[in-house]
C-alpha positions as CSV (number, residue, x, y, z in Angstrom):
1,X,-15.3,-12.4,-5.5
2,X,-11.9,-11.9,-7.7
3,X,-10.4,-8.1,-8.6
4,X,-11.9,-9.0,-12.1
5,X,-15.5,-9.0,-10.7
6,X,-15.1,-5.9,-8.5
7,X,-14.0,-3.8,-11.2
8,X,-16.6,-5.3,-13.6
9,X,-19.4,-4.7,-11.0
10,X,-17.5,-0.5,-10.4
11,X,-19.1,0.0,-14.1
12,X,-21.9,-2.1,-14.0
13,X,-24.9,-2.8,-11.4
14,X,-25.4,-6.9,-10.6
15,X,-28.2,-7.7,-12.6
16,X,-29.6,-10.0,-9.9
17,X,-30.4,-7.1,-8.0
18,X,-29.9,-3.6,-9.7
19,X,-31.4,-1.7,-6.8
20,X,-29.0,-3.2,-4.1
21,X,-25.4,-2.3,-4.6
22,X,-24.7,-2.5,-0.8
23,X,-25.0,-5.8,-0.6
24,X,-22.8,-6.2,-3.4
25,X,-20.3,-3.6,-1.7
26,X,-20.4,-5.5,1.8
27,X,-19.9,-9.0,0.1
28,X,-17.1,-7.7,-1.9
29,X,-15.4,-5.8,1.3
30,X,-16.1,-8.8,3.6
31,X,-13.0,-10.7,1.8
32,X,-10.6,-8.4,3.9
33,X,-9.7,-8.0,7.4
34,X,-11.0,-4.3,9.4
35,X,-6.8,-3.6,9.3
36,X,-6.5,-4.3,5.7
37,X,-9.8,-1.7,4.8
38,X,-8.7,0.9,7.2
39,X,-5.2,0.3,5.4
40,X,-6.6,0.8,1.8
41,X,-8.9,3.6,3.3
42,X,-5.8,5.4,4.7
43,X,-3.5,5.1,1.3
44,X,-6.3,6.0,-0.5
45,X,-6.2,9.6,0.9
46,X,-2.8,10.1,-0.6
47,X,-3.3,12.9,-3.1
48,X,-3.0,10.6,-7.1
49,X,-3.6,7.5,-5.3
50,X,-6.2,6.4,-7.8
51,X,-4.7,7.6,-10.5
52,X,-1.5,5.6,-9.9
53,X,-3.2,2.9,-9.4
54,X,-5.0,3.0,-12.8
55,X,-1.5,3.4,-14.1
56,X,0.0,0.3,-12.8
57,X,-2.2,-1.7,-13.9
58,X,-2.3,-0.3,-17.5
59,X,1.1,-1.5,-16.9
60,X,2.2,-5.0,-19.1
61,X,2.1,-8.2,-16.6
62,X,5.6,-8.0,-17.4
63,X,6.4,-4.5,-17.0
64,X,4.3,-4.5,-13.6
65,X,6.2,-7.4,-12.5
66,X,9.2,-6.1,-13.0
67,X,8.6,-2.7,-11.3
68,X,6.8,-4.6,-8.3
69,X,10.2,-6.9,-7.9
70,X,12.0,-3.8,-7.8
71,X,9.9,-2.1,-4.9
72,X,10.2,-5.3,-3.0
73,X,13.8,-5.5,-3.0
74,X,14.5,-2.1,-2.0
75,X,13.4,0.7,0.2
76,X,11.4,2.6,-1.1
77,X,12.1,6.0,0.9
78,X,16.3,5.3,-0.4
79,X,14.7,5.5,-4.1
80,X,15.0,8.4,-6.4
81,X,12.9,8.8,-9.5
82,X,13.5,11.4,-12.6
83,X,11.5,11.8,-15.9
84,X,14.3,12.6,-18.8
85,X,13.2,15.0,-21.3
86,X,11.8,12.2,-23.5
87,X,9.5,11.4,-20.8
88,X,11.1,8.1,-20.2
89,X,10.7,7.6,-15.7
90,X,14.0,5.9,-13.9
91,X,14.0,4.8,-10.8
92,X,17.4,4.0,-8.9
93,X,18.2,3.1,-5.5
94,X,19.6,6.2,-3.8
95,X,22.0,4.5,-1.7
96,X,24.0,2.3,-4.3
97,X,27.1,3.8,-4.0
98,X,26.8,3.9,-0.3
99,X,26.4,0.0,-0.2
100,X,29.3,-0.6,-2.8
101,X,31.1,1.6,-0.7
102,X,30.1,-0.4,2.9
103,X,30.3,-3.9,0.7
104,X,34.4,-4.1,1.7
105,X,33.8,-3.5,5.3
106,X,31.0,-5.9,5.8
107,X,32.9,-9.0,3.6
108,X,36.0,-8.3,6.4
């Protein structure tokens, strides 16, 4: 079952059998491992989880992409974020001068 069909079938009821959505629910959930659904069930406590998520992927593939290359090849908790009065969101890594700073030592 693809992310397309899960989200589909969120909104809609299988019309094979409307009156069973848990078998629907337990086909769709048997795809992942027990650690990956306790993992999803434990982020999806965080308060705006869901929200954020909606946002993302209102996101463009391109724009996603872009910010999902960006979490990968930092660390996240080094990250700062700001919204400028235009509402525009930036996102640096925290630790940038640090590194330039280090980058001398470690090339010796």
């Amino acid at each position: 079952m693809s992310a397309e069909s899960v989200v589909y079938y969120l909104n809609r009821v299988p019309e094979s059998d409307p009156n069973d959505q848990t078998e629907w629910l337990l086909t769709a959930l048997g795809q992942y491992t027990g650690a990956e659904l306790r993992e999803l069930l434990y982020v999806a406590e965080e308060p705006g989880f869901f929200e954020l998520m909606r946002g993302l992927f209102a996101l463009s593939d391109e724009s996603r992409a872009a910010l999902q290359h960006f979490l990968e090849t930092g660390h996240p908790p080094a990250m700062k974020t700001a919204i400028d009065a235009k509402g525009r969101l930036t996102i640096e890594h925290a630790d940038v001068e640090q590194r330039v700073k280090l980058l001398p030592v470690i090339a010796n």
